[in-house]
C-alpha positions as CSV (number, residue, x, y, z in Angstrom):
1,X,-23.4,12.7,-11.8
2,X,-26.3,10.1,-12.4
3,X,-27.7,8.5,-9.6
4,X,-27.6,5.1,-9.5
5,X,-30.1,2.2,-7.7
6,X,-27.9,1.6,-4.3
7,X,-28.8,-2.2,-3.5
8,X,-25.6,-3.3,-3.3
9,X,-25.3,-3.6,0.6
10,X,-28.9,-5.6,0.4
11,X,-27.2,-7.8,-2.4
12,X,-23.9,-8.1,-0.1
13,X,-26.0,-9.1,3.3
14,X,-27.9,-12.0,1.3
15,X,-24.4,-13.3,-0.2
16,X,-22.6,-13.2,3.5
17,X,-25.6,-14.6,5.2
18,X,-26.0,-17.8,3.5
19,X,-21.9,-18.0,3.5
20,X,-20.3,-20.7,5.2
21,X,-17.7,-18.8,6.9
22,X,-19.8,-16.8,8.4
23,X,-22.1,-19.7,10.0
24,X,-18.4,-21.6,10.3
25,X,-17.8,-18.4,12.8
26,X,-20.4,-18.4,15.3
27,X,-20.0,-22.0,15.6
28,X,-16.7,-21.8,16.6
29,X,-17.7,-19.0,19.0
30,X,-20.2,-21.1,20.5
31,X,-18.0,-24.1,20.7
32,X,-15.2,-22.6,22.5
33,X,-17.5,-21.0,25.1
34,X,-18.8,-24.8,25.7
35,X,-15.9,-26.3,25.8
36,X,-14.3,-23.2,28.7
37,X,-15.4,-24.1,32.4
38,X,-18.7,-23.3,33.5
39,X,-17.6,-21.0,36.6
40,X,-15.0,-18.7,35.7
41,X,-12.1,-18.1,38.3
42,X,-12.9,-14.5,39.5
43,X,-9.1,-13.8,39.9
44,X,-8.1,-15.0,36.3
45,X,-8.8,-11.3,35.0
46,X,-7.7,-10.4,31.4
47,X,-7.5,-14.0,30.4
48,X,-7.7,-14.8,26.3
49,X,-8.6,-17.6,24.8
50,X,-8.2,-19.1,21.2
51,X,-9.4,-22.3,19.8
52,X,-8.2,-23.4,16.4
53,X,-11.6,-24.9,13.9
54,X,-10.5,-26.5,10.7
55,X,-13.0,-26.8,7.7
56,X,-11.0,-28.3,4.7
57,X,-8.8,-25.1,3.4
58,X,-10.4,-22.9,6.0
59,X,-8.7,-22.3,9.6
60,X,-10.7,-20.5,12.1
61,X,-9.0,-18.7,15.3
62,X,-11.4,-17.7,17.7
63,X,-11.2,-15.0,20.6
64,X,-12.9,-15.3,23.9
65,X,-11.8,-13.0,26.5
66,X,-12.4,-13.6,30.1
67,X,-15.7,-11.2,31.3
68,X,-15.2,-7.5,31.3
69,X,-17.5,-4.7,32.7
70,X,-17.5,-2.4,29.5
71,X,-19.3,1.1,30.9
72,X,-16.2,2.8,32.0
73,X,-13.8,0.9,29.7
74,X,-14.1,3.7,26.6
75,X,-10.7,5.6,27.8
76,X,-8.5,5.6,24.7
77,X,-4.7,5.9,24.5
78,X,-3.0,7.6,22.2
79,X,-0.3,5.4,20.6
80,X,2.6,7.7,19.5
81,X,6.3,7.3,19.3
82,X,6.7,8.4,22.9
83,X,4.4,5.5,23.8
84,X,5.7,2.5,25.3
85,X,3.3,0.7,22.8
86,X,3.9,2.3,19.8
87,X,6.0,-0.4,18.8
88,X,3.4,-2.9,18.7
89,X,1.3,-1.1,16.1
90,X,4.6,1.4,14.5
91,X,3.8,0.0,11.0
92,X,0.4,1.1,10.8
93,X,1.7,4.8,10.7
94,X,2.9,7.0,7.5
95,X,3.9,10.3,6.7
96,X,0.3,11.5,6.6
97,X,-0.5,9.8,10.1
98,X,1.7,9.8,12.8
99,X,-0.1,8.3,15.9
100,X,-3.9,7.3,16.4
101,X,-5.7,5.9,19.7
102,X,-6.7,2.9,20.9
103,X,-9.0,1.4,23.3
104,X,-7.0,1.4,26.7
105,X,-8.4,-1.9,27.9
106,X,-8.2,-3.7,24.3
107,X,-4.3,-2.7,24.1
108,X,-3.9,-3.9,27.8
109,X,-5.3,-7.2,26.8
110,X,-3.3,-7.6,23.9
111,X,0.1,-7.0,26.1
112,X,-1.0,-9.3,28.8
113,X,-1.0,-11.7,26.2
114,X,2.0,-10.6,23.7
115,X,4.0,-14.1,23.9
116,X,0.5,-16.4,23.1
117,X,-0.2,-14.1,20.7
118,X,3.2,-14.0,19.0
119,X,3.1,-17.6,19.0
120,X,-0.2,-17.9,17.1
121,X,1.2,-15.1,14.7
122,X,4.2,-17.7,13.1
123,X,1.9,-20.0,13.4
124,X,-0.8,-18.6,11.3
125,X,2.0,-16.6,8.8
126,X,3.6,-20.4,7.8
127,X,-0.2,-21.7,7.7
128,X,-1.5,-18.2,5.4
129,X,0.5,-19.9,2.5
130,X,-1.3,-22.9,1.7
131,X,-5.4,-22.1,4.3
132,X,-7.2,-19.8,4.2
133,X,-7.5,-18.0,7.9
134,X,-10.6,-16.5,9.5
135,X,-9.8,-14.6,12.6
136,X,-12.9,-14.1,14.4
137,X,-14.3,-13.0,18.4
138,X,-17.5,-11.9,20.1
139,X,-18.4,-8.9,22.0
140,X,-14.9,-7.9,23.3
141,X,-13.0,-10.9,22.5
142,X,-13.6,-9.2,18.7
143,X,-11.9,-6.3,19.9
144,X,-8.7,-8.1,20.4
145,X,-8.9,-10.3,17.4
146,X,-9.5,-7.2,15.4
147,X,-6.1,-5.7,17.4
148,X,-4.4,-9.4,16.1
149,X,-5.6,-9.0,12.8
150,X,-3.8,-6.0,12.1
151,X,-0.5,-7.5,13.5
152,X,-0.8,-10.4,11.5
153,X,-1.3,-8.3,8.3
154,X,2.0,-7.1,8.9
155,X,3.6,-10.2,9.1
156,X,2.1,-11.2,5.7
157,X,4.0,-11.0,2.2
158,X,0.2,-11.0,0.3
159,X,1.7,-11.5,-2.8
160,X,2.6,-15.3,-1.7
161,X,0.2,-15.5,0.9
162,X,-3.6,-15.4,1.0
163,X,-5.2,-12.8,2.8
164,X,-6.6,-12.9,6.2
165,X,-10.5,-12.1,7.0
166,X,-11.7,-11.2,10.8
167,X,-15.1,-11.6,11.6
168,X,-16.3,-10.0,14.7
169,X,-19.7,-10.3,16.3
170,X,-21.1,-7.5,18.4
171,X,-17.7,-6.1,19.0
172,X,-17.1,-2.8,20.2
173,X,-15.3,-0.2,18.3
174,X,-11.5,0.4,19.2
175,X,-9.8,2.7,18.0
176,X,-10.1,6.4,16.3
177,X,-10.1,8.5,12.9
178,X,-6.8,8.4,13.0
179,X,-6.7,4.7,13.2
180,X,-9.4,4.3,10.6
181,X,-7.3,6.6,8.4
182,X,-4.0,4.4,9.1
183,X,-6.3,1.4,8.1
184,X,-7.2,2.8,4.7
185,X,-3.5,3.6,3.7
186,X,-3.3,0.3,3.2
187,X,-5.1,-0.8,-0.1
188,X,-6.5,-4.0,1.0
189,X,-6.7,-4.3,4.6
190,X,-9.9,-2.8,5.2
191,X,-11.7,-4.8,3.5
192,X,-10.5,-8.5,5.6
193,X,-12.3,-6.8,8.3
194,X,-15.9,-7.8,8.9
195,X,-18.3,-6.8,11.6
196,X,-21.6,-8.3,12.5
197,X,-23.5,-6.0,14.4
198,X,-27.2,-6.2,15.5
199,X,-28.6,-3.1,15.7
200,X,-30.3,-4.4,19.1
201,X,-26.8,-5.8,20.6
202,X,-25.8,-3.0,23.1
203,X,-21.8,-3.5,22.9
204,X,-21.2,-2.4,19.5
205,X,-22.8,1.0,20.7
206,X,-20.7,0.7,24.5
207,X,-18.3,3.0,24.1
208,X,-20.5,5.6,21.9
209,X,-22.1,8.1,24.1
210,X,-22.3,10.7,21.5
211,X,-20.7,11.0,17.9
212,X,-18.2,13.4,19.4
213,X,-16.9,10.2,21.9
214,X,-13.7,9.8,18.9
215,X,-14.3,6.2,18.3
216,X,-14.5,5.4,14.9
217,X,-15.1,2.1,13.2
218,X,-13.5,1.2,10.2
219,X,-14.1,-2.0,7.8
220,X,-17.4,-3.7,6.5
221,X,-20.0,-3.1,8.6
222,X,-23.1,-6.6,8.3
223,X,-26.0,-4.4,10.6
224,X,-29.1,-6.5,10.7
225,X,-32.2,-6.9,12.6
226,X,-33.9,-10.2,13.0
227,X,-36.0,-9.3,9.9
228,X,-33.1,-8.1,7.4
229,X,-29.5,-6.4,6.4
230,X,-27.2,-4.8,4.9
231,X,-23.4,-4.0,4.4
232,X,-22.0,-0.9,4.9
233,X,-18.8,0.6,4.7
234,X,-19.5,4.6,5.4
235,X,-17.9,5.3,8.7
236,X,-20.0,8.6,9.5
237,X,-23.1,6.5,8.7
238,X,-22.2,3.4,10.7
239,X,-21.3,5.9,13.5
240,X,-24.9,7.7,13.1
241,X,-27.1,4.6,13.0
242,X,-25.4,3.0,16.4
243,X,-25.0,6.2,18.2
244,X,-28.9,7.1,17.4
245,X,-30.5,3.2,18.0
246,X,-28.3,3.3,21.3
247,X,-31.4,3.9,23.4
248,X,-33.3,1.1,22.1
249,X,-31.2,-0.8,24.5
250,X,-31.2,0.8,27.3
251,X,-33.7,-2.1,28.5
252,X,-31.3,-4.5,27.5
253,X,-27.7,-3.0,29.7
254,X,-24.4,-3.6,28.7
255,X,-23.4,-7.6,30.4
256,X,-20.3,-8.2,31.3
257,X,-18.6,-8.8,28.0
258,X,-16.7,-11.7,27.3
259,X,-18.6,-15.3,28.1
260,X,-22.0,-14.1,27.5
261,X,-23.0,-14.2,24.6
262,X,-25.6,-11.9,21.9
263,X,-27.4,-14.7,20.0
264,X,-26.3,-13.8,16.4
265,X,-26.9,-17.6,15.9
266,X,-30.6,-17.4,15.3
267,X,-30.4,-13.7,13.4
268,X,-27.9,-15.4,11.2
269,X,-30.0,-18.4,10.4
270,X,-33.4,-16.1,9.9
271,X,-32.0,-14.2,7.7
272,X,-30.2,-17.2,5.9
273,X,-33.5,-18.6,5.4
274,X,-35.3,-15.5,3.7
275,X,-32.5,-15.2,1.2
276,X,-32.8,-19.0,0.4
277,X,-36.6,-18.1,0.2
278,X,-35.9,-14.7,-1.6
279,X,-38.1,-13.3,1.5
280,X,-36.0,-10.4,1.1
281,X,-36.3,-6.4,1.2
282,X,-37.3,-4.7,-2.0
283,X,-36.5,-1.8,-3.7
284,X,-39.1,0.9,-2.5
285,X,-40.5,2.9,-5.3
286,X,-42.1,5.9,-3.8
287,X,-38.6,7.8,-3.8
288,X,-38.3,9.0,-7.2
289,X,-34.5,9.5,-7.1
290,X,-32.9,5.7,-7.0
291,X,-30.1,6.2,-5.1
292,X,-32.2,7.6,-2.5
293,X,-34.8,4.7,-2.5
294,X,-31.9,2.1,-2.6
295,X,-31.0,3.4,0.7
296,X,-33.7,3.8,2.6
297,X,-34.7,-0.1,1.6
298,X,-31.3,-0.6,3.4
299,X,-31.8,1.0,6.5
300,X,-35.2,-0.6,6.7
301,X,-33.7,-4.1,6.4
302,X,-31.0,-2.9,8.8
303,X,-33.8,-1.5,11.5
304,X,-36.3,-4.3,10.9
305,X,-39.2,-1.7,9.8
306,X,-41.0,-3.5,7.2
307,X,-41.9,-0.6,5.0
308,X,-40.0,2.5,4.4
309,X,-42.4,4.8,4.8
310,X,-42.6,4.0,8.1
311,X,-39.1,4.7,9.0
312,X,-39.2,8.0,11.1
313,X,-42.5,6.6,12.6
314,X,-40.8,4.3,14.1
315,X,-37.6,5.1,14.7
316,X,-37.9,8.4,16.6
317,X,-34.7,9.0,17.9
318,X,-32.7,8.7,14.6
319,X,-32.2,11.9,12.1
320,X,-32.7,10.3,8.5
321,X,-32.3,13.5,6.7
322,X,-28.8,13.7,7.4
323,X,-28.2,10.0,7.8
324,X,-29.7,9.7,4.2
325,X,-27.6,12.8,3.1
326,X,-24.3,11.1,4.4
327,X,-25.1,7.7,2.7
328,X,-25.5,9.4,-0.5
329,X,-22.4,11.2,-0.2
330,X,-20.4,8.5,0.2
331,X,-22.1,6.4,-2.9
332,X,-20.8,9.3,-4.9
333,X,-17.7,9.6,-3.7
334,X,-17.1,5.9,-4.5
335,X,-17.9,6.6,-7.8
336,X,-15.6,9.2,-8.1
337,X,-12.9,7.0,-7.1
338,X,-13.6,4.6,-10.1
339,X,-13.2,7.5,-12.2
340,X,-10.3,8.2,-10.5
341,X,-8.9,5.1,-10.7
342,X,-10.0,4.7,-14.1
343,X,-8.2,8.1,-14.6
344,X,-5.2,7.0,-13.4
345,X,-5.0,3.7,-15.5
346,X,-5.6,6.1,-18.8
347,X,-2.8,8.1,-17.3
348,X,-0.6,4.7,-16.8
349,X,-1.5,4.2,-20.5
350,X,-0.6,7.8,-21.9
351,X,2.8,7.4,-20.0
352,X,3.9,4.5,-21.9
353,X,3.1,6.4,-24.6
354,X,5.5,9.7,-23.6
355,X,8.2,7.2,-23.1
356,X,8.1,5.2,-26.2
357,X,8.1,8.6,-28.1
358,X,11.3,9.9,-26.3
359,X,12.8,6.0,-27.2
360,X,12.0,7.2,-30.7
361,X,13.6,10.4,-29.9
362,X,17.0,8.7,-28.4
363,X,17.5,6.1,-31.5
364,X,16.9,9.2,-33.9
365,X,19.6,11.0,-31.7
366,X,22.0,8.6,-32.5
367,X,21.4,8.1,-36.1
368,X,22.2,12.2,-35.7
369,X,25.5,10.7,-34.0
370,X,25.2,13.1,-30.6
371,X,23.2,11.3,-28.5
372,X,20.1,12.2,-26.7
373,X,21.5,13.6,-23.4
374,X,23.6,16.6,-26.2
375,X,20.9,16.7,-28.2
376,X,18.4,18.1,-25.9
377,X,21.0,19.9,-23.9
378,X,21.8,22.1,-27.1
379,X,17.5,21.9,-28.1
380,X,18.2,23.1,-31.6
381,X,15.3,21.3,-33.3
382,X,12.0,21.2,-33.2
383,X,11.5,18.1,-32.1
384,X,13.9,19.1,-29.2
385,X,10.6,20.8,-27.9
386,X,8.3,17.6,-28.3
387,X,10.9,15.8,-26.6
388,X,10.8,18.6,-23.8
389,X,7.0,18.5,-23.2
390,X,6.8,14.3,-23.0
391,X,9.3,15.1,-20.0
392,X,7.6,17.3,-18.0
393,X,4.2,15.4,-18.4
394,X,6.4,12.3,-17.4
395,X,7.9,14.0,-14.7
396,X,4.6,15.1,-13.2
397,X,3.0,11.9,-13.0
398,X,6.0,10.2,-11.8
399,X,6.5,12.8,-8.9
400,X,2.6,12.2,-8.1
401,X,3.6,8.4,-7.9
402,X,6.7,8.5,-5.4
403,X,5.1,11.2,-3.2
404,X,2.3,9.1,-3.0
405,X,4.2,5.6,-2.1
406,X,6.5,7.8,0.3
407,X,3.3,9.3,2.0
408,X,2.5,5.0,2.9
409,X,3.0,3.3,5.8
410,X,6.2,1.3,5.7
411,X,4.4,-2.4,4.4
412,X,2.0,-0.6,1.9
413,X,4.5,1.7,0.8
414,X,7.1,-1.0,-0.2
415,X,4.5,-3.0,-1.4
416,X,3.4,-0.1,-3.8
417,X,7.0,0.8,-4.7
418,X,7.8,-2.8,-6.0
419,X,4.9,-2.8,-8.1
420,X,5.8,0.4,-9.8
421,X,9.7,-0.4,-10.1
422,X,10.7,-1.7,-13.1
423,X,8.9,1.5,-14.7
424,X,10.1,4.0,-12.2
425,X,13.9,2.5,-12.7
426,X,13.0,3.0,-16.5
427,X,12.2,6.5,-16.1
428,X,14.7,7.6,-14.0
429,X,17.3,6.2,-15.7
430,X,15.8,7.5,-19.5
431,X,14.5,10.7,-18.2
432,X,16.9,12.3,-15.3
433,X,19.6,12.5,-17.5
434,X,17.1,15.2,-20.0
435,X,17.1,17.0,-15.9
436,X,20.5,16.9,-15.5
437,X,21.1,18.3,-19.3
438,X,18.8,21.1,-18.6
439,X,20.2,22.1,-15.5
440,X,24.0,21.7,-17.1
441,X,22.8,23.7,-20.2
442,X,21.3,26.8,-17.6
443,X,24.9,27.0,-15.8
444,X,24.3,24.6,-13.0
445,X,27.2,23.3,-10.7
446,X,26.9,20.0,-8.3
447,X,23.6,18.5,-9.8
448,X,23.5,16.5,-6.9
449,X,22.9,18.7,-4.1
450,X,19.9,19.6,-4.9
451,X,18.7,16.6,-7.2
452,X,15.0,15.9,-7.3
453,X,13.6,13.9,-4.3
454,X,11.8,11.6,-6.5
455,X,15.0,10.4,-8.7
456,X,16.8,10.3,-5.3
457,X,14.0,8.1,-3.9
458,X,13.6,5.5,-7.1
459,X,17.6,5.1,-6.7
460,X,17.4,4.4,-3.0
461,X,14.2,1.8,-3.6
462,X,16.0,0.3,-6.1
463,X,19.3,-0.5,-4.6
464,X,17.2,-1.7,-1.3
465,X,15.2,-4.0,-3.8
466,X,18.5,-5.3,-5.4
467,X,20.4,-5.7,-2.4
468,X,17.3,-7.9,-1.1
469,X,17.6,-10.1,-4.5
470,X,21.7,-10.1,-4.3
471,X,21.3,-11.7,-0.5
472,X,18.4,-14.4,-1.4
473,X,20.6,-15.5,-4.3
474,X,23.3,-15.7,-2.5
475,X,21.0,-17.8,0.3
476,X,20.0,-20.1,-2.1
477,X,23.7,-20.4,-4.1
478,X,24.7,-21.3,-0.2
479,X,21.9,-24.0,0.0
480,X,22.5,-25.5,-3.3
481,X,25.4,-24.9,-5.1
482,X,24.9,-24.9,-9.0
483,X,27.8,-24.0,-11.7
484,X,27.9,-21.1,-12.7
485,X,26.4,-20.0,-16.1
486,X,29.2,-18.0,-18.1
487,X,26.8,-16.9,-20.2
488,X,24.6,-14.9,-17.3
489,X,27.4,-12.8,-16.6
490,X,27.8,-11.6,-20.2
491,X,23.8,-11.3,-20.5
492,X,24.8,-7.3,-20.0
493,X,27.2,-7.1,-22.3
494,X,25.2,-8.5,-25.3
495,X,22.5,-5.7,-24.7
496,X,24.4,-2.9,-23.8
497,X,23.6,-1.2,-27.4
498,X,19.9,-0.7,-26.4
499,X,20.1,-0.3,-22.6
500,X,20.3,2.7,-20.8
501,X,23.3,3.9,-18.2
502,X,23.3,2.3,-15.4
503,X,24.0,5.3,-13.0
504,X,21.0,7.9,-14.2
505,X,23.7,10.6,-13.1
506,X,26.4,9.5,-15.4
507,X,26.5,13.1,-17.2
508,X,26.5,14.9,-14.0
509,X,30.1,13.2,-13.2
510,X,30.8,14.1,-17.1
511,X,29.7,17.4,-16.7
512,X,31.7,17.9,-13.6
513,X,34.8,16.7,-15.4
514,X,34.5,19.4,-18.1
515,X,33.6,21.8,-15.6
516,X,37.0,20.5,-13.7
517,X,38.9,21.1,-17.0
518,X,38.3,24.6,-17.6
519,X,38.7,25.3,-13.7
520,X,41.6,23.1,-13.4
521,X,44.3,26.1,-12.7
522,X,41.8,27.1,-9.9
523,X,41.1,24.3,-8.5
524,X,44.4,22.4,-6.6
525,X,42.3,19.1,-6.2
526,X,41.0,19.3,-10.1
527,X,43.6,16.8,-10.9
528,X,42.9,13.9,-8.6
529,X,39.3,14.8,-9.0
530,X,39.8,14.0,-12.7
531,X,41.7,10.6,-12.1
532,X,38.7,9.5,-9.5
533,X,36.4,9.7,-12.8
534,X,38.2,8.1,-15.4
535,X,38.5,5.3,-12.5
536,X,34.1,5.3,-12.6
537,X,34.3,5.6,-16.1
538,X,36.4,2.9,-16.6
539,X,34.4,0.7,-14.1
540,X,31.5,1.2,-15.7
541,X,32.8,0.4,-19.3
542,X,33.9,-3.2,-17.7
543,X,30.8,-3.9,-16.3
544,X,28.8,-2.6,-19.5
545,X,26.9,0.0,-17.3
546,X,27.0,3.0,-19.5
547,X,25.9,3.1,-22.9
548,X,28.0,3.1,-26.9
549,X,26.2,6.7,-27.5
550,X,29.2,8.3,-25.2
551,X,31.3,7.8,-27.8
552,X,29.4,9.3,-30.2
553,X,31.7,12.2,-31.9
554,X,29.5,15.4,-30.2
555,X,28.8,13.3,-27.2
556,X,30.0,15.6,-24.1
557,X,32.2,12.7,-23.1
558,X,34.3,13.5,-26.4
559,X,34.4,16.5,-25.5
560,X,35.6,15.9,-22.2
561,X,38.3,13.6,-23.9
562,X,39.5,16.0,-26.4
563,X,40.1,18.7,-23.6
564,X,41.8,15.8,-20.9
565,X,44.5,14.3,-23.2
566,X,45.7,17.9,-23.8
567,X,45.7,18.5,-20.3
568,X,47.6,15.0,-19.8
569,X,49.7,15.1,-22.3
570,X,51.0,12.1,-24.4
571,X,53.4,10.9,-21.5
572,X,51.0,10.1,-19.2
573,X,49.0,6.8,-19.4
574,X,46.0,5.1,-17.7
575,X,43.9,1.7,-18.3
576,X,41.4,4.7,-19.4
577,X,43.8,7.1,-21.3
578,X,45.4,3.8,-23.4
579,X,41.3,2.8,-24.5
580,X,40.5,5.8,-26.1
581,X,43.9,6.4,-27.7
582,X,44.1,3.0,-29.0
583,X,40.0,3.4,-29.6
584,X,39.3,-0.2,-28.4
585,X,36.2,1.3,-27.4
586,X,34.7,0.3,-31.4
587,X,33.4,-2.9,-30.6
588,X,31.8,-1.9,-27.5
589,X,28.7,-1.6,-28.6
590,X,29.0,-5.5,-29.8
591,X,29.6,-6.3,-26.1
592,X,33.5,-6.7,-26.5
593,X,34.9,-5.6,-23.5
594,X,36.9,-1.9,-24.1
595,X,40.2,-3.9,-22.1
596,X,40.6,-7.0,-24.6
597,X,42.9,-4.9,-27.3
598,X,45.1,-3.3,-24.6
């Protein structure tokens, strides 16, 4: 893979720090702290605070806990579903993830102040639609608006709302892998999460005695010095660079987070004026290999070494070798995933392609006048074979898809699966029934029992997503009651000739019904059985759910016809048995109901 010039964290610091939001931030810090008394009450422990700061579509919310002593506050707890307080935070976890620690002191915090928090939560989720909200907090107060943040997220609908973005200063880190994992399931939450760290701030690094302590941060990470920055988002390398700079402040212990306050104010404004003043880190040129030169510049903005070279000199304690080493991995494992990704859109592309050639394969069925479902269940042709291969690659990716949105938290998941819908309800309904035709045509009894996850899971997402639209039209018919159109309810009708069934297992309950037939001296339930379908059938005729081709002449459904009426005999008569003796059934495909010549 070719290396490329990694600069983009330099570019990325200059951007944020001549940002208003950011500046907008630590003013609001800073105000709020002025505007608290001057002597906090020593028995008010736990206490939160949170100002609201408007700047024209920009609402800030600022955290500001009451002091803490931080040393032996890095106990975590592990949130699972036996915890009291998994409840609070259940949405973050998926099939994949389970349960994930938190900082014990953070989550005590946040329950202290559950009902002030839930208030600001409404609050913010009505304001979301038309501001834009910044969530921000120093030192541990960015703990707990980091905590918020997350909740808030999950109150969101982001497709109506715009998205949330927490900016911490000096906050320490508060939760695990696991947490950072649970984080990432979710496509676009890590990145509303912004931390300002400087590397000579002692609480970012509080809880990190060691790389093995099991905190682990997650988010953009802004590390600067008073001479430079940059952004980065590698975990193991964020980890690294504050676990290893840790003992530069050993001079400088831990205060008692919460009031007092790391000047970021002046670091902020140094390094807004060298990027005004392009007095900014360069590219160093002794490392032949780009990528490699693009990242020590970084961490020489980050540490506040002026050259390079210098680095190890003056930095003793930390291991660039590996640090380097881990930064590199991670650039190339970002560009991986833009292949990936760009893989997956070529994939998106050749699917639309497989399903267009096996609509070209159903209309040619019916020109045949058997239908696509007999066609490929009796696979006499060639093309029978094309047909076959399109489904399995189909198949394939959309098994890929589902297993992936079931594997998704709860939000992100259902988030995923409405974008993917209206194509996954396609191919269930166009493709399952080739499934079911293939397992019918092998000798296969009660499809349904073991039917493929997948089709079951696009069924169930679907109905969920329908019975959500059925309920808010039926809110807003209750609200404001308009006429009803006569020509929506016959919008099916006028395409059934080009949809596809409704049910995607329509031929199972066809198949079953032949299979009934043959069995029926066997079977002492065969006849009621049979009655129960031509009652679906017939139900799905008058709501135009199933399409013409079952009435093509080597459709199975004939066959099943030809074999019932015997079996019936001419005395007996049904709403079903009187259609397809009269064959009222011929204008069906026009959208004339299959009842009107009865």
């Amino acid at each position: 893979m070719k290396d490329h010039i990694s600069s983009a964290g330099l570019e990325l610091a200059n951007v944020l720090v001549t940002s208003p939001p950011l500046h907008q931030s630590w003013n609001a810090v800073l105000d709020q702290k002025q505007k608290l008394p001057p002597a906090a009450d020593p028995n008010q422990k736990m206490a939160l605070d949170i100002s609201e700061t408007k700047h024209s579509n920009t609402t800030i919310i600022s955290f500001l806990t009451s002091p803490v002593t931080l040393h032996d506050q890095q106990a975590m707890v592990s949130l699972t579903p036996k915890n009291a307080d998994f409840s609070l935070f259940e949405f973050l976890c998926g099939k994949n993830t389970s349960s994930f620690a938190v900082n014990e002191l953070a989550i005590n915090f946040f329950k202290l102040n559950l009902t002030n928090l839930d208030i600001w939560r409404k609050k913010l989720v009505e304001s979301s639609k038309s501001s834009r909200i910044v969530i921000t907090g120093h030192s541990f107060g960015g703990a707990v608006a980091t905590l918020f943040t997350l909740w808030l997220l999950q109150s969101l609908d982001l497709s109506k709302a715009k998205r949330p973005l927490c900016i911490t200063f000096g906050s320490p880190l508060i939760g695990d892998e696991q947490l950072r994992k649970c984080v990432l399931e979710f496509s676009t939450w890590s990145s509303c999460f912004l931390n300002v760290a400087s590397i000579n701030d002692p609480v970012p690094k509080v809880f990190l005695t060691s790389q093995g302590s099991g905190y682990k941060p997650f988010g953009t990470f802004l590390l600067c010095s008073s001479s430079g920055g940059s952004c980065i988002e590698d975990a193991d390398a964020i980890l690294q660079l504050l676990v290893e700079t840790s003992s530069q402040c050993v001079q400088n212990p831990v205060p008692n987070s919460g009031t007092q306050l790391f000047d970021y104010g002046k670091i902020l404004n140094d390094l807004k004026t060298k990027a005004l003043f392009r007095d900014v880190f360069e590219l160093v040129e002794e490392d032949r290999v780009p990528l490699n030169a693009g990242i020590k510049t970084q961490l020489a903005a980050i540490l506040g070494v002026l050259s390079s070279q210098s680095l190890q000199q003056q930095q003793p304690h930390i291991k660039f070798e590996s640090l380097i080493k881990k930064m590199v991995n991670h650039e190339r494992k970002l560009e991986m995933q833009k292949m990936k990704d760009y893989s997956s859109f070529l994939k998106l592309n050749e699917n639309k392609k497989y399903m267009a050639n096996i609509e070209w394969y159903k209309k040619e069925s019916k020109d045949m006048e058997i239908g696509y479902y007999d066609r490929y269940r009796n696979k006499r042709y060639p093309s029978d074979v094309i047909a076959e291969e399109f489904t399995k690659k189909l198949s394939i990716y959309w098994l890929d898809t589902v297993t992936e949105a079931e594997s998704k938290p709860q939000k992100e998941g259902a988030t995923m699966r409405i974008r993917f819908l209206y194509g996954g309800t396609n191919y269930r309904r166009m493709i399952e029934p080739l499934h079911i035709a293939e397992y019918y045509r092998e000798g296969g009894k009660n499809y349904k029992e073991k039917r493929p996850r997948h089709f079951v899971l696009l069924e169930q997402w679907f109905d969920e997503e329908e019975k959500k639209k059925k309920e808010k039209r039926e809110r807003e018919e209750r609200e404001n009651p308009q006429p009803r159109s006569a020509s929506k309810s016959n919008s099916k009708a006028t395409s059934v000739a080009t949809s596809l069934n409704d049910d995607s297992c329509f031929w199972v309950h066809v198949e079953e019904a032949l299979i009934l037939c043959n069995d029926l001296a066997s079977n002492p339930d065969g006849r009621q059985k049979l009655i129960e379908f031509e009652h679906y059938v017939l139900d799905t005729l008058k709501n135009f759910a199933v399409t013409p081709d079952i009435f093509l002449p080597q459709s199975s459904f004939m066959q099943w016809w030809n074999k019932y009426k015997d079996i019936v005999g001419s005395s007996y008569s049904s709403e079903l048995t009187d259609v397809m003796r009269r064959r009222t059934y011929r204008n069906y495909a026009d959208g004339v109901s299959v009842l009107a010549g009865l």
